[in-house]
N, C-alpha and C positions, 0 to 999 in steps of 0.2 A: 269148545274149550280146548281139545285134546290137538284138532287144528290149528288153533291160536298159536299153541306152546309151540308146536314144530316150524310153522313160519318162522317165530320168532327163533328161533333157536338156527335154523338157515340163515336167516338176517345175521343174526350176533356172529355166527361162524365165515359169514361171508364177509364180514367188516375183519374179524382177523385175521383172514388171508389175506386180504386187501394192503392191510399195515407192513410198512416197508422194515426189513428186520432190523432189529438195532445192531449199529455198524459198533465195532472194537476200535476203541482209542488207536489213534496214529500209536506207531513204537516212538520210544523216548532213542534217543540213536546217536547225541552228541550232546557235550555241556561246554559254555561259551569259561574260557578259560583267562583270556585278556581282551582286554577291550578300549580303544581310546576315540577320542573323536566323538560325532553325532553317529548317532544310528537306533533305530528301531525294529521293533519284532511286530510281525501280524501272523497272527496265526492260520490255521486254516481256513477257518470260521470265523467273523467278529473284527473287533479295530485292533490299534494296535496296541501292544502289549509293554511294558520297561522291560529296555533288557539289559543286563547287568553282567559282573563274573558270577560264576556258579549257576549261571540260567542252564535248566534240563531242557531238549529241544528236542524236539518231535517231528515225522518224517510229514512234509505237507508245508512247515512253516519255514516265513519267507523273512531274510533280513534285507532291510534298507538300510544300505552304507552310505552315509555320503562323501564327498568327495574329501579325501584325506585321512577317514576314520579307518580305524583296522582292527580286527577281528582275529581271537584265535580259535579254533573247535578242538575238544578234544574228542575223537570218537575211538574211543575205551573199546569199542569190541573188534574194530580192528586194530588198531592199538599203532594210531598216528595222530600227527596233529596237522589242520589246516591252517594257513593265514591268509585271509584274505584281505585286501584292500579297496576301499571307495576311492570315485563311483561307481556303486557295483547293487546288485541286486541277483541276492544268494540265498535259493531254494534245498531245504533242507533233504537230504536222502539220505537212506542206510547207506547206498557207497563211498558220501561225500558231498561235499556243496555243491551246486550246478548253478552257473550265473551264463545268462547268452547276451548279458551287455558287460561283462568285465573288459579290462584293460586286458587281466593276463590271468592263467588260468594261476591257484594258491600257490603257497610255498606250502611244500610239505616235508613235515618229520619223524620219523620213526619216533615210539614214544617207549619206553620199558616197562612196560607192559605185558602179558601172555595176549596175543592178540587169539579171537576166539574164533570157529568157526563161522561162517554167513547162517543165520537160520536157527543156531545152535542158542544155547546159555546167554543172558543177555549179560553185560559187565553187571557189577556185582550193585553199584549205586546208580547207576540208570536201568533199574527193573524198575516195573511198575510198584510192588510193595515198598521199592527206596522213597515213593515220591509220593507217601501219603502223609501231605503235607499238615504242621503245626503251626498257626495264626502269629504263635510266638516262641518264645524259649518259655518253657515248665520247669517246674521241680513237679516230677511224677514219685510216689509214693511206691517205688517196685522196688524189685531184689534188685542189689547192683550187680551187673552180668558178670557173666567170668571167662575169660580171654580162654580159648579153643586150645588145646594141646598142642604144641608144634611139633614136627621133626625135626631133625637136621635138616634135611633140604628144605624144607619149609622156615626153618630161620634163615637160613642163608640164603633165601630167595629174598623173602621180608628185608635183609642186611642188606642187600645187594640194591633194593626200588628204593631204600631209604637214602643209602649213599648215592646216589646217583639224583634223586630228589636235592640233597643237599647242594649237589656239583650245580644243578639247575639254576638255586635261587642265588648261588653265586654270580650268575651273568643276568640273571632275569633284570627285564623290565621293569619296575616299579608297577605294581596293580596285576602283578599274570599271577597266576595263582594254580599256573600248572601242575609246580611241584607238589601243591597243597592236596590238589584231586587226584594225582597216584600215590602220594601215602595212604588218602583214607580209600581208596579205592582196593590199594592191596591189605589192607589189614581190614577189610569189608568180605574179602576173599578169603582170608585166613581164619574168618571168623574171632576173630580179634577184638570183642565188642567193646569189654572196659577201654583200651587204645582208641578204638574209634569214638568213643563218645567222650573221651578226655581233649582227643586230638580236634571232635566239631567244636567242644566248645567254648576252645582258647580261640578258632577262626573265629566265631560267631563275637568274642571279646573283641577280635582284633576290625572285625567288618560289623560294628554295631549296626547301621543302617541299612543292609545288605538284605533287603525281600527274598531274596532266594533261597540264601544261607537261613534265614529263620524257617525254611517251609522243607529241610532236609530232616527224617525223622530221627530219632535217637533209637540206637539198637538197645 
């Protein structure tokens, strides 16, 4: 018997060496900001996915543009934005899209933003806890949060992405919703929570059918 048990007990520990370790989700590393035209998301894994404004994106997946559609990314931790355009097929990285059949490599633009370290702090609404997502919009039963203390330079940082947010949507494109994602991105930073959850969910009024915006959590 005493035999039995240690075989078996070799055997059980030789099957969990065996098992390959479980790998860590891709980083979330950009959110799709405008978007017109055809185009689809596949992930790294599986088919393909809707992709929409507000989609959180992950290093690994890959957009298919077609020809005419255009795309914006916001990647919040360096704190630029991409445009790219179809026909194109554009692989998601921490440094940026990577396409080796584009036309021409993005436009790119500074965004106002604190851009952050490589490696460091992830932007404040593409951490992993930002993206534990709700099926829909709730009335939750909790304390209503209370907006974080400011400074002075912390308002007038906040004064300074909100003005320049506004300058934005004065030229914006119909459907970009750039300026939307660095408001609540800097008051996501400022710990600003009552703002941020008043600010999701006038978007989520204004983008009722918008999958993505329903799966952003409430601080």
């Amino acid at each position: 018997m005493f035999r039995f048990f240690c075989s078996l007990c070799l055997a059980l520990a030789a099957t969990a060496w065996s098992l390959p370790a479980r790998a860590e989700a891709p980083r979330l590393v950009c959110l799709v900001s405008a978007l017109t035209g055809q185009a689809g998301l596949s992930p790294a894994e599986g088919g393909k996915k809707r992709l929409e404004v507000f989609t959180r994106l992950r290093e690994g997946e890959r957009l298919d543009l077609g020809r005419g559609a255009e795309v914006q990314l916001a990647f919040l931790q360096k704190g630029v934005k991409e445009t790219w355009t179809g026909p194109a097929t554009v692989v998601i990285t921490a440094e940026g899209g990577q396409s080796a059949d584009s036309a021409g490599p993005p436009a790119v633009e500074k965004l106002p933003v604190r851009a952050r370290p490589a490696g460091g702090a992830a932007s404040s609404i593409l951490s992993e806890a930002g993206e534990q997502a709700t099926a829909q919009v709730k009335t939750r039963e909790v304390a209503v949060p209370e907006d974080r203390a400011l400074s002075d330079e912390e308002r007038a940082e906040l004064a300074a992405v909100e003005a320049q947010a506004a300058t934005m949507r004065a030229t914006a494109a119909p459907g970009d919703v750039g300026p939307d994602i660095l408001v609540l991105e800097e008051l996501d930073r400022l710990g600003q929570q009552r703002r941020f959850n008043e600010a999701l969910r006038k978007l989520r009024e204004a983008h009722p059918d918008n999958a993505a915006l329903a799966g952003w959590e409430q601080k």
